[in-house]
C-alpha positions as CSV (number, residue, x, y, z in Angstrom):
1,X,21.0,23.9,0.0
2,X,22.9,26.7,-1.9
3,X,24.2,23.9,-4.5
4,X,20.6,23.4,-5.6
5,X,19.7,26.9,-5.0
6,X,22.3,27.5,-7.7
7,X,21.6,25.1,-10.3
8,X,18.0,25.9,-10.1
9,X,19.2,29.5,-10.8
10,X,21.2,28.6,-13.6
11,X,18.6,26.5,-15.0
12,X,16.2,29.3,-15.2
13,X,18.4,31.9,-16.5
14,X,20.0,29.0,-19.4
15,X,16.4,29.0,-20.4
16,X,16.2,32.4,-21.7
17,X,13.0,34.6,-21.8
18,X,11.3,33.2,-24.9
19,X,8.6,30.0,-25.1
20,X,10.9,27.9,-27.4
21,X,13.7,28.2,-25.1
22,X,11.9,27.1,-21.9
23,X,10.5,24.1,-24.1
24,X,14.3,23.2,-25.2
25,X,15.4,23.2,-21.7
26,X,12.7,21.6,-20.4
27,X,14.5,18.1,-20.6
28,X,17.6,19.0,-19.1
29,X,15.5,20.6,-15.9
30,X,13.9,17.4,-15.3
31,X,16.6,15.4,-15.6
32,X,18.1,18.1,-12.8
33,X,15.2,17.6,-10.6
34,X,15.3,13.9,-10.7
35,X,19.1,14.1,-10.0
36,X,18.6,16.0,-6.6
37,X,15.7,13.7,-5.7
38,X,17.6,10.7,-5.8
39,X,20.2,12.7,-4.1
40,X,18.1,13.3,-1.3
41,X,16.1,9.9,-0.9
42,X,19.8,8.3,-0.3
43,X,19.9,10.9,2.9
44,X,16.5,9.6,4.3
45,X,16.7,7.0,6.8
46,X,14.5,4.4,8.5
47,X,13.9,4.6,12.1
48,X,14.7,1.2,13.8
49,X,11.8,-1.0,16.0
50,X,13.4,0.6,18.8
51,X,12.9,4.1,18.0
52,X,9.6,3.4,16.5
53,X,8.3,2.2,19.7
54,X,9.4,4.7,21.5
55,X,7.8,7.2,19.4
56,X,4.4,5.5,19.9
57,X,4.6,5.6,23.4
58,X,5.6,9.4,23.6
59,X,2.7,10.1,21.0
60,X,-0.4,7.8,22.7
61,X,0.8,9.5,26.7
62,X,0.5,12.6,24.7
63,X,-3.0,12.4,23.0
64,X,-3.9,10.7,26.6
65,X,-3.0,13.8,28.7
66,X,-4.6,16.4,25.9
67,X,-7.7,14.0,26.4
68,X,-8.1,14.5,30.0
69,X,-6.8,18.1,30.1
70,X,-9.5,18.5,27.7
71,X,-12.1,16.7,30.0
72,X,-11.7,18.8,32.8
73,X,-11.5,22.0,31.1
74,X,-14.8,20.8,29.5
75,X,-16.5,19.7,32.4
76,X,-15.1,22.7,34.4
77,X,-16.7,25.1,31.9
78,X,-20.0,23.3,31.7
79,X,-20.5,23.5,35.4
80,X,-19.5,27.6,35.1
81,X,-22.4,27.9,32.4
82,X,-24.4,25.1,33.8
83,X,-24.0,27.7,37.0
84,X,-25.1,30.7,35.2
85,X,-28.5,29.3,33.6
86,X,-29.5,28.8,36.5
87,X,-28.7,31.8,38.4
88,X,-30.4,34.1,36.1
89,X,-33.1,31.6,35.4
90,X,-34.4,32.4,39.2
């Protein structure tokens, strides 16, 4: 992280404070940022079937409990409310 850090710091300081030199440079900085994005797609991996799967599962339990959690807190709340209309309705 401190390489790119570094380079990004050099490129912005080899480009000087005027317009013409931030133009000139301009090539050279993209060249740089293509550099370090192919350097970090070759880091990114694929997750196997397996792991894909498993992943699925965790996510679809999850959104099920949230769902029914959700439910009863719902329900629970209407019935308090529900509760109250009708005790000050009297």
């Amino acid at each position: 992280m401190a390489v790119e850090t570094k380079k990004m710091a050099n490129s912005l300081a080899d480009a000087g404070s005027s317009f013409g030199d931030q133009i000139k440079s301009w090539p050279e900085r993209i060249k740089t940022f293509y550099n370090d994005v192919r350097s970090e797609m070759r880091k990114v991996t694929v997750p196997t079937w397996k792991e894909t799967r498993a992943t699925t599962t965790v996510v679809v339990i999850t959104v099920f409990l949230f769902g029914l959690y959700f439910f009863i807190i719902d329900k629970v709340i209407q019935s308090g409310v529900s509760y109250m209309f009708n005790y000050f309705k009297r």
